[in-house]
Each structure stands twice: as C-alpha cells, then as structure tokens.
MARZA-519300 format. One record per residue (C-alpha): residue in one letter; residue number from 0; x, y, z. Coordinates in steps of 0.2 Angstrom, whole numbers, plus 5000, padded with zeros to 4 digits. Layout:
N
R   rest    nr     xx     yy     zz
R      a   NUM      X      Y      Z
...
//
This chain:
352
R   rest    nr     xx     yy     zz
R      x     0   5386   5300   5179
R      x     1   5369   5306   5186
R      x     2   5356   5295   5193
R      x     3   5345   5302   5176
R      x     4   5355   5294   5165
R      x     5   5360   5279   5173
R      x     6   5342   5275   5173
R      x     7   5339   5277   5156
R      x     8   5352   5265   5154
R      x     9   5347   5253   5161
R      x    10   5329   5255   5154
R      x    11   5335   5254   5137
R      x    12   5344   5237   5141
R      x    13   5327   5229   5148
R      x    14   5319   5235   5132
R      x    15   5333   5226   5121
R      x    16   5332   5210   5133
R      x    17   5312   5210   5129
R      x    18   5314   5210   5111
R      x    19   5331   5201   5111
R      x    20   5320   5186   5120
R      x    21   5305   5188   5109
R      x    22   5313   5185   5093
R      x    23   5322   5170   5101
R      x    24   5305   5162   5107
R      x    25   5297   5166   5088
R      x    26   5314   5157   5079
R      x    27   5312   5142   5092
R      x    28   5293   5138   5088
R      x    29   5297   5132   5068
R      x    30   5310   5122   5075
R      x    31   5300   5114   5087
R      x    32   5285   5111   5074
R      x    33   5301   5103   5062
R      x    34   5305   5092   5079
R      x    35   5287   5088   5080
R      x    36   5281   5089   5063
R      x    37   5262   5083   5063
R      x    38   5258   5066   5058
R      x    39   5245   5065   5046
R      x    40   5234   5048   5046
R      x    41   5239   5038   5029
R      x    42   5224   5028   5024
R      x    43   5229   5015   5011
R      x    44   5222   5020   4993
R      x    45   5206   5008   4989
R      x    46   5209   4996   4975
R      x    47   5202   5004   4960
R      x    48   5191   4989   4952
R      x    49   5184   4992   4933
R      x    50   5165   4994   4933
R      x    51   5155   4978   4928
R      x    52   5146   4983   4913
R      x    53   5129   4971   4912
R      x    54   5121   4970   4897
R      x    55   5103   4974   4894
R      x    56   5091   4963   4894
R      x    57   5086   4960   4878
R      x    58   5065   4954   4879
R      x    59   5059   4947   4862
R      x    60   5045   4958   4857
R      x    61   5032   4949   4853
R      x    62   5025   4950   4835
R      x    63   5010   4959   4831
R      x    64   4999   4952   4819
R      x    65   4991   4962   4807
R      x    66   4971   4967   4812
R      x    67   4967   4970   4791
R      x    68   4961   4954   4781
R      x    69   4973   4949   4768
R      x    70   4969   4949   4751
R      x    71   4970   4932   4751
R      x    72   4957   4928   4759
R      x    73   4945   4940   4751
R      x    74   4951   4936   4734
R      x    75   4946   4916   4740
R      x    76   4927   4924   4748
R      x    77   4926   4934   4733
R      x    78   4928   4916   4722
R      x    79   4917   4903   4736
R      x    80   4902   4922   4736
R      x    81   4902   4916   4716
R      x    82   4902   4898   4716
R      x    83   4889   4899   4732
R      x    84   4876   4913   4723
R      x    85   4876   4900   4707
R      x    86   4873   4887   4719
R      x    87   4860   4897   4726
R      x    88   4850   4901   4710
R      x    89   4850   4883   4705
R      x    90   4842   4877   4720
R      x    91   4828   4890   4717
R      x    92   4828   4885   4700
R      x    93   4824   4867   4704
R      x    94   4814   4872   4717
R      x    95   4803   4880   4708
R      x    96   4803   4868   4693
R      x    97   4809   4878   4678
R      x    98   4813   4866   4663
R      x    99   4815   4880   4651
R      x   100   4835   4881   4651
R      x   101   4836   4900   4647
R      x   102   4824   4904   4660
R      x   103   4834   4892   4672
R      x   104   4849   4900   4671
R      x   105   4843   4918   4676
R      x   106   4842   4913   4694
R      x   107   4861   4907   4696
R      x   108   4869   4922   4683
R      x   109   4858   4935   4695
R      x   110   4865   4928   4711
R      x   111   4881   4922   4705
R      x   112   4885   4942   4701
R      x   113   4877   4946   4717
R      x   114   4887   4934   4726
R      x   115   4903   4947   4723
R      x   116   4894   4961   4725
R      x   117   4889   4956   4742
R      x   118   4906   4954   4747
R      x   119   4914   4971   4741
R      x   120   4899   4980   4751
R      x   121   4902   4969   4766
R      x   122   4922   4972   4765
R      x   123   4921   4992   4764
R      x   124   4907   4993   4776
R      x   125   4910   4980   4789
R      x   126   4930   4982   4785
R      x   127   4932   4961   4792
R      x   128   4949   4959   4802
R      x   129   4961   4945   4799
R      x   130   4957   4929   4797
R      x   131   4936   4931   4795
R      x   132   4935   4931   4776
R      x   133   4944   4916   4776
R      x   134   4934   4907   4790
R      x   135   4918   4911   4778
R      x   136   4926   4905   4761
R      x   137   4932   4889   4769
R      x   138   4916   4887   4781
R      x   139   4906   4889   4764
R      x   140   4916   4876   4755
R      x   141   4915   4863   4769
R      x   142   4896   4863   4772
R      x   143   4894   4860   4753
R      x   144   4906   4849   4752
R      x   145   4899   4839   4769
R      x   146   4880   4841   4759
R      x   147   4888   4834   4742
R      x   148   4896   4820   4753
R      x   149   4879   4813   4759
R      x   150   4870   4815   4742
R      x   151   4885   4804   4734
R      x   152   4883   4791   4748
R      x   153   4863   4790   4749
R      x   154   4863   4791   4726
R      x   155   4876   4776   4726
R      x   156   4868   4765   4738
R      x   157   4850   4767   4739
R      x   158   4840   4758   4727
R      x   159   4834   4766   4710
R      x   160   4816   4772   4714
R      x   161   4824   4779   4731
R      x   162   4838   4787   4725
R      x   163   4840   4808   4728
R      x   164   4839   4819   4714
R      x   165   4846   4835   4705
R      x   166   4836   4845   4715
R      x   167   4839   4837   4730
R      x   168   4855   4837   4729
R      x   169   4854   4858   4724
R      x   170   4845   4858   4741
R      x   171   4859   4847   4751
R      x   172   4872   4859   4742
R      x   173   4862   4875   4747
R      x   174   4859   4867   4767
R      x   175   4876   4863   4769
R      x   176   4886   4879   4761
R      x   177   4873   4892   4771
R      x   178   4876   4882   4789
R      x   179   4893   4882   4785
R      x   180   4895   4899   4780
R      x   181   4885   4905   4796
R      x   182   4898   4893   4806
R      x   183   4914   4902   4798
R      x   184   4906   4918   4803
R      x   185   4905   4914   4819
R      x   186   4920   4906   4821
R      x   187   4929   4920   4810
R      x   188   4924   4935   4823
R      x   189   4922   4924   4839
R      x   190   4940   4916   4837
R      x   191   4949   4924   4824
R      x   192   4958   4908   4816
R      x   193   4974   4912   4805
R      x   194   4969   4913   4787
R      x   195   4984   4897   4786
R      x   196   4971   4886   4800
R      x   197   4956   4888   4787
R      x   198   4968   4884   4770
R      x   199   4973   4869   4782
R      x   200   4954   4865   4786
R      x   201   4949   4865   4768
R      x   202   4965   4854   4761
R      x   203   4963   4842   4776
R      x   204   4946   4839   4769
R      x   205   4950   4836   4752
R      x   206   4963   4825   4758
R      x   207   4954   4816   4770
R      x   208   4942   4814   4753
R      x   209   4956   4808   4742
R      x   210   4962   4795   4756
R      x   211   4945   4787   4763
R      x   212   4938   4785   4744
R      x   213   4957   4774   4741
R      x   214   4954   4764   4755
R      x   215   4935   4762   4751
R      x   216   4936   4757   4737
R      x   217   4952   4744   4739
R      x   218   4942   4736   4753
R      x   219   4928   4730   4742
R      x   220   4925   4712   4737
R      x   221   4939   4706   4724
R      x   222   4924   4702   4713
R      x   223   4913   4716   4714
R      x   224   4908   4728   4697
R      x   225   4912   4746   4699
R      x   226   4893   4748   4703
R      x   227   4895   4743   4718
R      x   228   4913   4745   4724
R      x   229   4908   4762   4722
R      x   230   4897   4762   4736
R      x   231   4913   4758   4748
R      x   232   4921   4773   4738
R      x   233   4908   4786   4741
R      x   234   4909   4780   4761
R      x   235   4926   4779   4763
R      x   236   4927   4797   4755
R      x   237   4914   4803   4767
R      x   238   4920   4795   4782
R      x   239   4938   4805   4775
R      x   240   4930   4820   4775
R      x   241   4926   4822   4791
R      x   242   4940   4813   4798
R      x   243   4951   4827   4791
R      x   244   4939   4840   4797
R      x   245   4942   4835   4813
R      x   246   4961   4834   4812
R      x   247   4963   4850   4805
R      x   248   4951   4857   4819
R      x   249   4961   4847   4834
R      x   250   4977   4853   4826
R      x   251   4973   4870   4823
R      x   252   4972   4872   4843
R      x   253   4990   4870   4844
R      x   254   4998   4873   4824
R      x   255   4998   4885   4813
R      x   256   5006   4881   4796
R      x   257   5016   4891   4784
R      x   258   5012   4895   4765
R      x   259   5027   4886   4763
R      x   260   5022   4870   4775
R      x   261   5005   4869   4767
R      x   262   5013   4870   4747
R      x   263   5025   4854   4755
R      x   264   5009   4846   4762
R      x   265   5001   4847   4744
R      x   266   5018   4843   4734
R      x   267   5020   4828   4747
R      x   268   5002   4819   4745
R      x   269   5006   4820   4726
R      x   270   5025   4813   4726
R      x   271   5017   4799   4741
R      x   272   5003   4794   4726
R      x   273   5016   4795   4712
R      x   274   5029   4785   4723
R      x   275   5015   4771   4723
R      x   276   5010   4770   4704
R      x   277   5022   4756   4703
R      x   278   5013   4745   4714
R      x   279   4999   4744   4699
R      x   280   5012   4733   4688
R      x   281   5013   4721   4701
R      x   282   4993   4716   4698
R      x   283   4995   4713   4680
R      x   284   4995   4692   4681
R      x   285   4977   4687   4679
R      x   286   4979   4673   4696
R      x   287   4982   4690   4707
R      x   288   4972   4701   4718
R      x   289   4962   4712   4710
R      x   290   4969   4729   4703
R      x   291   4960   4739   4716
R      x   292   4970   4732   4729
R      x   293   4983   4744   4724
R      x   294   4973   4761   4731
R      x   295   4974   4755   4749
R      x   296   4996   4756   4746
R      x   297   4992   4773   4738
R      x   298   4983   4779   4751
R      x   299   4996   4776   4764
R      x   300   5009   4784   4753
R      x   301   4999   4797   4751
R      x   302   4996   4800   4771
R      x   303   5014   4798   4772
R      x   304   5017   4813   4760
R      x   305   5008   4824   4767
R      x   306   5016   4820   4783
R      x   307   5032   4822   4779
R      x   308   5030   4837   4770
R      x   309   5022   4845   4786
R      x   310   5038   4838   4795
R      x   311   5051   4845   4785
R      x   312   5045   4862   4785
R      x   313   5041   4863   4803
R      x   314   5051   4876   4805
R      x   315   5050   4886   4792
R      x   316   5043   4906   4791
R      x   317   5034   4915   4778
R      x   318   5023   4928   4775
R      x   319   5006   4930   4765
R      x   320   5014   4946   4757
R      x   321   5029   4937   4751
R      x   322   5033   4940   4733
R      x   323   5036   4922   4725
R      x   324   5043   4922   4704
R      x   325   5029   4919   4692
R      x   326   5029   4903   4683
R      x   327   5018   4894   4670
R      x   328   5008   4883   4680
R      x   329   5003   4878   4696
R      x   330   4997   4861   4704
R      x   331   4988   4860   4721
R      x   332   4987   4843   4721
R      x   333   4982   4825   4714
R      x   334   4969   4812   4717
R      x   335   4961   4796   4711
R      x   336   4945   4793   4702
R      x   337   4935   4778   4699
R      x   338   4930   4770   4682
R      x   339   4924   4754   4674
R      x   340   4936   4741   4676
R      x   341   4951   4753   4681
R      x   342   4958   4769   4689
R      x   343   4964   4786   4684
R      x   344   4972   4802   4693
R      x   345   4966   4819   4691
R      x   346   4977   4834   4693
R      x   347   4973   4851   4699
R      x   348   4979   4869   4697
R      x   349   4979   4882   4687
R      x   350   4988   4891   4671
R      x   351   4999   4907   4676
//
C-alpha cells in the first residue's frame, strides 16, 4: 500500500470521528436538559373574591315648589278686590254725605267692578309668584276685620251720644283693609308665605273670634241683660282675633298645613261646638247658673277640635291642584251668636 493512500485513510477516519463525536455531543444535550429540566417558580393562584357591589346613594331631591300663583289664591284676591272696592265706595259715599240711595250706590258698584278689574291687569302684567295673591287677599281681610273689631267694642260700650257711627265705621273698615292690604304685599314679595300659611292666618282669626266671643260672653255677670253681656262678647271676640293672628303668625314660622289639615281643622271646631250642645240641657232648672255659662264649655270643645283635627292630619300630603268629587254642599265652619235671652249657631259654606 503506498504512503498516498494510507494517508487518505486515515484522514477519512478523523473526518468520521469528528462527526461521529458531534452527533454524540448534540443527542446528549436534550438529555441533560431532561436530567435538569428548568424549574419554573409556582406562584399560588390569588383567591378570586366576588366584587362588592355598593349601591348608589340615593339623595332625596329636594321638591321644587312652583314660582306661578295658584288659582286659588287669585280666585280668593279676585273675591276680597270685590268685597274691598264696595267697601271703598261706601266710605266715600259717607264721607261725602250722600243720602240719596241711587246716588249712594254709584260709588261702591264703580269700584266694586274695578276692584276685579284691578286684579286681572295686575296678574298679566305683574305676573305675582306663589304665595303673593294670597298674602293680599288675607292681609285685606284681616285689617277689615281688626277695623270692624274695634268699631264693635267702642259701639257696645261707649255710651249712646259717644257711640261711632255708619260712617265711622266705613272709615275703620277702609283703614284697616288698605293697611292690611299694603302689609300682605309686603309680606307676599318680601317672604313669600305658602298660600296654606295665609288660609291658616285668615281661619285662626275667625276662630280666635268665635272662641273669645264664647268666653266673653259666659264670663259676664249671671244677672246681666244681653246689652250689656254683649260688651264682654265684642271683647272677648276682639282679644280672639288677635290672639289667633298671633298664633297663626308664630306657627307659620315652623308649620305649614295641608288642604286636607286645614278642612280637619274646620270639621273639628264644628264637631268640638256640636259635641258640647248637650251641656245647654243641663241649665234648664230655673235654681242653676245662667244658660250662658254653657259658651265657656263650648269654647274649650271647640279649641279642642281644632286641635285635634290639626293633630290627626299632621302627616298628611296634598296638593292645591288635587281634583276632589263635587258634592252638594260645603261647610267651612260654625259659630255662635248672641240674642236676647239665648243663643243660636250660625253655619257657613256654600251650595255646589
């Protein structure tokens, strides 16, 4: 064998070793990764906890009170502008001394028509918000009746030459209604009352009437004639009167009553005077206390009703523009009268 070929030989072998050895070393390295496999960091899986749902807070939203008048209270300023422009034109008719009765009545038909009149121009011009009309109207009917309240007290008890006359008390009527009218104009666009404060002013009055003219007149002297126990009746209703209006003006502050509270009020001071009728039977013997005795237990009935109706509905919501069934009558109320040598009750309201 030549010395060629034998080192061809063997360079062939070294090239097969090489390889031989390369495909050995690649088949050992998956082996050594399965030997060694690579440790991956288990982290334990976080609790899954449901998401806390929080429900939303609900804010009451505060109710928003209409800005318009109601017709309520315009259809009451359109009835006190009619009742306050006859007013009107009687005083100037008595002040200015016209007996003639036709020619009397001109002054107080002109201005009882322009009394409305007034009204509808000052609602579509002015446009009043809530609550003024209703100041007005009850403002008006308070100062006339605080003027007729004084003229009653100083007719009944002032001596017969002294006593007031017609015409003064046109002028007390006119006085009072105009300041009183300017006051629940002021108070109407200053404050803004709730038409339900001024129906709660003008009812406390006429109950505070009703109640101190019951007590006035039972306190008199057992022995007294009606002329003169009236006089404790006309003060007791005057002293009434204003111890309502000031009542309803202290309460007004803090309470604002429903329709329905104020129709309970009303119902209440007539089943309190009704609930005390029976009291009258007990006065029949001649040896007793006078009949008249009986008003001062009417009275506190009467205050009791009224209370209680205001309590039982304390709670209870209503609207001016709730639709109530029509029906053949409606009372507002009750109260007592004085005659000779007795009592009576008179009923108010109105045919439907």
């Amino acid at each position: 064998m030549s010395v060629t070929k034998l080192s061809c030989m063997l360079a062939g072998a070294a090239l097969c070793g090489q390889a031989l050895w390369a495909s050995e070393a690649a088949a050992q390295v998956p082996q050594q990764q399965q030997q060694f496999p690579q440790q991956q960091q288990q982290f334990p899986q976080q609790q899954q906890f449901p998401q806390q749902q929080f429900p939303q807070q609900q804010f009451p939203q505060q109710q928003q009170l209409p800005r318009e008048r109601t017709s309520l209270e315009i259809g009451a300023l359109y009835g006190v502008s009619a009742a306050y422009g006859v007013g009107m034109g009687v005083w100037l008719s008595s002040e200015a001394g016209i007996e003639d009765p036709g020619l009397f009545l001109i002054p107080p038909a002109i201005l009882g028509v322009g009394g409305p009149v007034g009204v509808f121009v000052f609602d579509r011009l002015a446009k009043p918000k809530r609550g003024v009309p209703g100041a007005i109207a009850t403002g008006a009917l308070i100062g006339a009746g605080e003027g007729l309240g004084v003229w009653s007290y100083q007719h009944v008890t002032a001596k017969k030459a002294d006593e007031w006359s017609f015409k003064a008390l046109a002028r007390a009527e006119a006085i009072g209604s105009t300041l009183g009218a300017a006051g629940g104009v002021a108070l109407g666009y200053l404050q803004g009352p709730s038409p339900k404060s001024s129906l709660l002013m003008s009812s406390s009055v006429l109950w505070g009437t009703a109640v101190g003219s019951m007590f006035g007149y039972g306190a008199t002297t057992a022995n007294q004639g009606y002329g003169l126990s009236n006089d404790g009746a006309s003060l007791g209703g005057l002293i009434g009167f204003n111890v309502g209006l000031a009542a309803a003006a202290g309460l007004s502050t803090v309470y604002i009553p429903t329709y329905k509270s104020l129709g309970a009020m009303w119902l209440g001071s007539g089943i309190g005077f009704a609930a005390s009728l029976p009291v009258y039977l007990f006065y029949l013997r001649d040896d007793g206390p006078p009949i008249k005795r009986g008003l001062i237990f009417s009275g506190v009935t009467t205050t009791l009703g009224i209370g209680a109706g205001a309590l039982f509905t304390i709670n209870s919501q209503d609207s001016a523009s709730t639709n109530s069934p029509t029906s053949f009558a409606r009372v507002y109320g009750f109260a007592p009268f004085a005659v000779d040598k007795g009592a009576g009750v008179a009923v108010t309201g109105e045919l439907q």
